[in-house]
C-alpha positions, 0 to 999 in steps of 0.5 A: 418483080410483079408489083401485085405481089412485090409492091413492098418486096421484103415482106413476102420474101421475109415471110417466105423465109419464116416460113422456112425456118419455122418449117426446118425447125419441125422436119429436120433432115430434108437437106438435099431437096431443099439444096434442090428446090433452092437451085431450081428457085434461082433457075427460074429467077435468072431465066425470068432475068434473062426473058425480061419477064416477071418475077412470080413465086420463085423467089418465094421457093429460093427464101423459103429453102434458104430458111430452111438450111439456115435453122439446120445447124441447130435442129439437126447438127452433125457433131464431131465425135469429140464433142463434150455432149458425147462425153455425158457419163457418171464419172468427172472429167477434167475439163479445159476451155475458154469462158464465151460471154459474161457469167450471169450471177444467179445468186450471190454464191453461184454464177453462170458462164458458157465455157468453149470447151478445148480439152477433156482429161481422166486418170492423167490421159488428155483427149481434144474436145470441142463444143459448148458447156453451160457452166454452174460455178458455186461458191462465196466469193466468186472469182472474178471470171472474164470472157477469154478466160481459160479455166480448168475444173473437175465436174461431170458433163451432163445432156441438157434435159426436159422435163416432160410434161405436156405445154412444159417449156422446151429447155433442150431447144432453148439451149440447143439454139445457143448451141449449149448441149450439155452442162456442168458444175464445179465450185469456186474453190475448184476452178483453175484460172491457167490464163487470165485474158489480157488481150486487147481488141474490141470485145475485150474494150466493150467488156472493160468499158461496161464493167467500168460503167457498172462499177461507177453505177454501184459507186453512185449515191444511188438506191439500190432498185435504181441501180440496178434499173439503171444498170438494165437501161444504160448496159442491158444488164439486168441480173441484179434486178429481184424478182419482186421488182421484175414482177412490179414492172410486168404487173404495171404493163412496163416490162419493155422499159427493161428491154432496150429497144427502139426508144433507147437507141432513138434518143442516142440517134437523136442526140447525135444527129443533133450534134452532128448537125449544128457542127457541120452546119458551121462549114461553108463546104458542107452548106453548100453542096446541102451535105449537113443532114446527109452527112450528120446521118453517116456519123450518127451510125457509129454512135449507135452501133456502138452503144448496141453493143454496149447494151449487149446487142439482144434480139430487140436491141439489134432490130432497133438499131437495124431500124435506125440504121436503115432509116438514117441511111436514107437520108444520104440515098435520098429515099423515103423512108417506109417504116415496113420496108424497115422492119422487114429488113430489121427482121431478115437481117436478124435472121440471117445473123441468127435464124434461131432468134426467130423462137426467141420471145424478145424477138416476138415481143418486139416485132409484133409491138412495133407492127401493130404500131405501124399497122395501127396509125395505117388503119387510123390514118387512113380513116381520118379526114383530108382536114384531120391529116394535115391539120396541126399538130397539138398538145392534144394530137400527141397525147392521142397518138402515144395513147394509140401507140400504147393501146397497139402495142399492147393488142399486138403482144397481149396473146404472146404475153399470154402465151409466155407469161400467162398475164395481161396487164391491165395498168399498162395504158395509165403507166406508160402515159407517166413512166414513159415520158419520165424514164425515157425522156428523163432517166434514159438520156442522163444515164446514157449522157453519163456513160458517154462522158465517162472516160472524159470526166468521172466527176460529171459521169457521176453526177449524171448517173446520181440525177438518173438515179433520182429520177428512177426513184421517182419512177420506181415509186410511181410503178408500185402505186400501180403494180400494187392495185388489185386490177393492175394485172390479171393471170391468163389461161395459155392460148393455144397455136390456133387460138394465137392465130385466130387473134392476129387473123381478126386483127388483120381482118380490121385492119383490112376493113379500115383500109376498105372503108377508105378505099370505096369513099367511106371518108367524104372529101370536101373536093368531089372530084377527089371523092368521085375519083377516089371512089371504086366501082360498085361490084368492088364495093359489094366483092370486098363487103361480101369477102370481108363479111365472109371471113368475120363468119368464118373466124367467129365460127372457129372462135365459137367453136373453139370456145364450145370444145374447152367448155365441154373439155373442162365442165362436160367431159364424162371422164376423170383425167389425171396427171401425174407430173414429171417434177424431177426428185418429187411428187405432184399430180393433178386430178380433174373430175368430169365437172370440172373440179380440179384437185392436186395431190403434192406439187413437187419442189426443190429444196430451195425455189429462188434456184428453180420454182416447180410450181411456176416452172412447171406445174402452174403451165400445165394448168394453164395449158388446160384453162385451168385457173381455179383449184378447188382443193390442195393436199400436201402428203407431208411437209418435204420440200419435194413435195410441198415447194411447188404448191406455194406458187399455186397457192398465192397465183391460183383461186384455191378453195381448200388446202388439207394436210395432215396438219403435222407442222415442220421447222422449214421456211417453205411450211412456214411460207405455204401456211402464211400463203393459206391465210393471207388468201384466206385458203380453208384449212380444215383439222386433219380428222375432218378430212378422212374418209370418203366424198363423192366428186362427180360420180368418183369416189374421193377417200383419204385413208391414212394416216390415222386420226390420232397419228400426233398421239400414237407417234409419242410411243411409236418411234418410227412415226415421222414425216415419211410415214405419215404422210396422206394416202389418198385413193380415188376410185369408180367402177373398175378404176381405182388409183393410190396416192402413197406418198412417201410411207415407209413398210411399217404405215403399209403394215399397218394400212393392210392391218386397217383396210386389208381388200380395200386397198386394191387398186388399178394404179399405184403411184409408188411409195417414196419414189420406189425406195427399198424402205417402201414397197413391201410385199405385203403391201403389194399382195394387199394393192395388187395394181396392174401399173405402178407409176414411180417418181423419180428425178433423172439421175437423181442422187439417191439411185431411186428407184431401188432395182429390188423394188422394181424387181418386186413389181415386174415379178409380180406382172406390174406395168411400170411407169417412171416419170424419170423415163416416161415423163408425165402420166395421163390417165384417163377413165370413164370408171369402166375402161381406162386409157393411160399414156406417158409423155414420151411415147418412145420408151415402151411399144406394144408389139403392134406397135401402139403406146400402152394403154388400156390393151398395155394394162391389160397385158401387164395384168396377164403376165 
């Protein structure tokens, strides 16, 4: 092979490889040519073999392509026509499968398993099935399920599904790469074990021996938080670790201690290989022919091996103990280790198991901490002296390198922290210097200790877990000290592909400088015939200043001007641009004004956010997508879940300056909950009647216009006032453009609104009263409205059958333009007041007969019809 290119041979291949996968995961189908360019990639490979030539881009072409087919599977399966995703219909199906993996317990009545499904039946009929479920089973108590377990249940199969929404987290892709393309729900009491696997076999031992040591940890004089952590540390297993703790944990910059990864699998390495050697170093035998660490080294593989698969084997736990493999097998081979080499062979190993991990954020997170470790104390190491490098290691040296090797990691994922988790902690440094040492030299060690000794003798293996427990008290203690300072973590915009990119290409471009300083002499030797003969000639010198100075003007131009197209995108643009989300059964929109104010109407929700939070799912990462970090007013229509859950994560993680309502209180906890929100963060909250009517917002005309001032009072004799009919009505307009908020009023608020503005309702665009509900819509409200497109809000599939089919026959007969967020995903409107664009999130649904989305000419047609 070249050594130009293949001085380290794994990396270009492993890149290679990326290469092709990232590429099969975005053009799918090209199957025959890849299959091609692989053939000839190994042509080419064996002529070279054979002239004795070297290797040059080939084996490039074969790694790319064999990345390429690996990622097929998922992106562009080819299904039986008995798979259960082909079975998605409105009606329950008796479905018989075997349980995959451990259920995960979400809540205390309801879990979730993968169920590998075997049969489907109805109305006494049985036909073959394949394919994978996920599985919600609801109930109190839960059964206990176990993987091997065949059940049997009614429930409906239904396709996994986004919510469309533009920077919106992908879950269809998400479970597609763990082959899961549909789901199901059943409860407890509906769930028929026909078998209860009692087979033996390694899985089954592993599952019996991880259930045993969480029992003997539930067991444990332990408090509960350490529980479970030391359940997350000893087993990988961390459902029962709450939200508030997981958040502590990310705030103090500690997240990784919940992974395990390299330091996990490095003590039991450690542990091992020191047992191991002092016992072989007791025959004479293996003394002599110098077999004790070599030796020592082999049987350490087992060990480790086996506790990656007690701790579960997830992506950050299989690189580490692929790393640790790697470098305890080059002791009996007798090669240098190079820690480069290793992490790429971690890397494509992991890959050629599961190309899909590739997208996974623990493999991300892992591969890029520990790279920009080692490239980190590369570039240190080769800016420090002869006399630094082999000086001797001091109290002071290690306290230097655990600083750096923090300070790196923390460089090496902070835009991937940005990008997934819109946070970068800014405690991280001073709480990995005290909780690292403790957990991992501390309550590490002994939990592991106690679950090895475990089928030896339950006395000492709880002994073991209770000091582990204790030290993790301690531990947890410290964390809160530093989750709870106020700069301890800051929330972030979401970075965007080329703005990742343009991060890490800095970072290279240092670390390639660092490398040139040493290469032409920065570092003064005090031999001069080493500094004379590690010097290269002058012209390289000035060659390499003048590329590396070219590629800084180059990046800093990009950078600027990636900086001057968000500036003008969120405070200069003339337009006004609104969003009106995809949040499933609910209503939320998000309006920015052209100098970048920022208003929400409604934010969405679920009856209940410990199952799924709308704000923090969903509306909060559409934010951040725009670099929106401030909301300088929050309206709530009315106090339904539906409308109001989403709101409560934006209220606590967003700087709001106002929060108006129609101040009518409700006996719910998320009212309760969104009202302490307001005041804890000292949110104003004006009285209803001082936000009626009109304001000016960047040349728009912001108008609430319902419902009246004196609601409270006139729903004392009117008995079909209440929540519904009350809500806010909100009309914002400029020009030609205007767009109403409805809420979710009934016929009688429309009557009573045309009674109260007649013309003044007209509008462009109507956001659909009550999800488009045949109690809402009216004719004479729609007479009054006149709009040329009406965006409706409905869940998919939802339970209530929105929208009513007479409501939607009302709009078409009137020439309307419909959009549904259930089909089309968000709405984004954009108007400068004279001329209008609108776009849906799925393009697919509708085309114009050219061919183009419906925008400004799609409401001008709908208006002529």
């Amino acid at each position: 092979m070249n050594p130009a290119i293949y001085h380290r041979p794994i990396l270009p291949l492993l890149a290679a490889m990326i290469f092709g996968i990232a590429a099969g995961d975005q053009a799918e189908g090209f199957l025959l040519w890849a299959m091609v360019a692989a053939c000839l990639g190994c042509l080419f490979m064996l002529r070279a073999a054979v002239e004795k030539k070297d290797l040059a881009f080939s084996p490039f072409v074969l790694f790319f392509c064999l990345g390429y087919l690996s990622i097929q599977p998922w992106t562009a399966p080819n299904f039986d026509k008995s798979h259960a995703s082909r079975f998605d219909k409105p009606w329950k199906w008796e479905i018989t499968g075997v349980v995959e993996k451990d259920p995960v317990s979400v809540l205390k009545d309801r879990a979730i398993f993968v169920l590998r499904v075997e049969s489907l039946g109805k109305d006494g009929v049985t036909i073959p099935s394949c394919g994978r479920l996920r599985v919600t089973c609801r109930g109190e108590p839960l059964p206990e399920i176990r993987p091997g377990d065949r059940l049997r249940f009614p429930g409906k199969i239904r396709l996994i599904r986004n919510f469309h929404n533009p920077g919106g987290f992908d879950y269809e892709r998400y479970m597609a790469f763990r082959s899961i393309r549909a789901s199901s729900y059943t409860s407890s009491k509906n769930l028929e074990f026909l078998r209860k696997d009692t087979a033996g076999g390694f899985a089954r031992w592993m599952h019996g021996f991880r259930k045993r040591i969480s029992s003997r940890i539930e067991a444990a004089s332990i408090a509960n938080p350490s529980k479970s952590v030391l359940k997350a540390l000893v087993i990988g297993d961390r459902d029962a670790i709450d939200k508030p703790l997981r958040e502590a944990f990310n705030r103090a910059g500690m997240g990784h201690l919940l992974a395990i990864s390299g330091l996990h699998v490095g003590i039991v390495a450690s542990f091992f290989f020191l047992v191991f050697s002092r016992l072989l170093s007791q025959f004479r035998f293996v003394t002599n022919h110098a077999w004790v660490r070599k030796a020592a080294a082999l049987l350490c593989l087992p060990p480790v091996v086996l506790y990656g698969f007690l701790a579960g084997m997830s992506p950050s736990t299989q690189r580490a103990v692929v790393m640790v493999a790697v470098f305890l097998l080059a002791f009996p081979i007798e090669r240098e280790h190079d820690p480069a080499n290793t992490l790429g062979i971690a890397a494509m190993a992991i890959l050629i198991i599961d190309p899909p991990a590739l997208f996974s954020i623990s493999f991300q997170l892992s591969f890029s901490a520990v790279t920009a470790i080692f490239l980190g104390f590369s570039a240190l190491d080769k800016l420090r002296s002869e006399e630094d490098r082999t000086g001797a290691i001091t109290l002071t040296t290690k306290l230097a390198g655990f600083f750096f090797a923090s300070l790196f990691a923390i460089m090496g994922t902070m835009p991937l922290a940005m990008r997934y988790f819109n946070q970068v902690s800014l405690a991280g440094i001073a709480a990995n210097f005290v909780l690292v040492p403790l957990v991992g030299f501390g309550a590490v060690p002994l939990g592991l200790l106690a679950a090895f000794v475990l089928p030896v003798s339950e006395t000492v293996s709880a002994l073991g877990f209770e000091c582990a427990g204790f030290v993790l008290s301690v531990a947890i203690g410290i964390l809160h000290f530093f989750a709870d300072l106020t700069f301890a973590a800051v929330k972030t915009f979401t970075p965007t592909f080329f703005e990742v990119f343009m991060y890490y290409a800095f970072l290279g471009l240092l670390y390639v400088v660092a490398n040139q300083q040493k290469q032409t002499g920065a570092v003064v030797h005090t031999d001069p015939a080493r500094q004379e003969k590690g010097a290269f000639p002058p012209s390289r010198k000035r060659v390499g200043k003048v590329l590396a100075m070219a590629a800084f003007l180059t990046l800093s131009v990009l950078a600027l001007a990636d900086i001057l197209y968000w500036t003008v995108e969120r405070f200069f643009d003339d337009k006004l641009a609104i969003t009106v989300v995809d949040v499933g059964q609910g209503n939320a929109a998000v309006v920015e004004f052209p100098k970048g104010e920022t208003v929400m109407i409604d934010g969405g929700g679920f009856y209940d956010n410990s199952i799924f939070d709308v704000g923090e799912r969903i509306v909060a990462p559409l934010l951040w997508r725009n670099k929106i970090m401030s909301v300088d007013a929050l309206y709530l229509t009315h106090p339904n879940s539906d409308h109001l859950n989403g709101l409560l994560y934006i209220a606590r993680h967003f700087d709001v300056e106002t929060f108006g309502s129609n101040n009518e209180p409700a006996e719910t906890r998320g009212y309760r909950e969104l009202m302490e929100i307001v005041r804890k963060e000292r949110i104003e909250s004006p009285p209803f009647f001082t936000i009626l009517g009109r304001r000016n917002v960047d040349g728009f005309e912001l108008e609430v216009l319902y419902p009246p001032a004196d609601f409270l009072q006139m729903a004392k004799t009117e008995s079909w006032r209440d929540e519904n009919s009350n809500s806010l009505v909100i009309r914002i307009s400029k020009g030609r453009f205007s767009c109403l908020f409805t809420g979710d009023i009934t016929s009688d608020s429309e009557k009573e609104l045309v009674e109260m503005y007649g013309d003044r309702l007209k509008s462009l665009v109507l956001v659909a009263p009550h999800h488009g509900s045949d109690t809402s819509s009216s004719e004479i409200f729609l007479d009054a409205v006149d709009p040329k497109v009406a965006i409706v809000c409905a869940g998919w599939r939802n339970r209530f059958g929105l929208p009513s089919p007479e409501v939607i026959r009302r709009y078409e007969e009137r020439g309307v333009w419909i959009y549904r967020t259930d089909l089309d995903g968000a709405v984004a409107i954009r108007t400068d007041g004279d001329s209008t664009e609108i776009e849906p999130f799925v393009k697919e649904r509708f085309r114009m007969p050219d061919g183009q989305p419906p925008g400004l000419s799609g409401v001008q047609a709908a208006a002529r019809r």
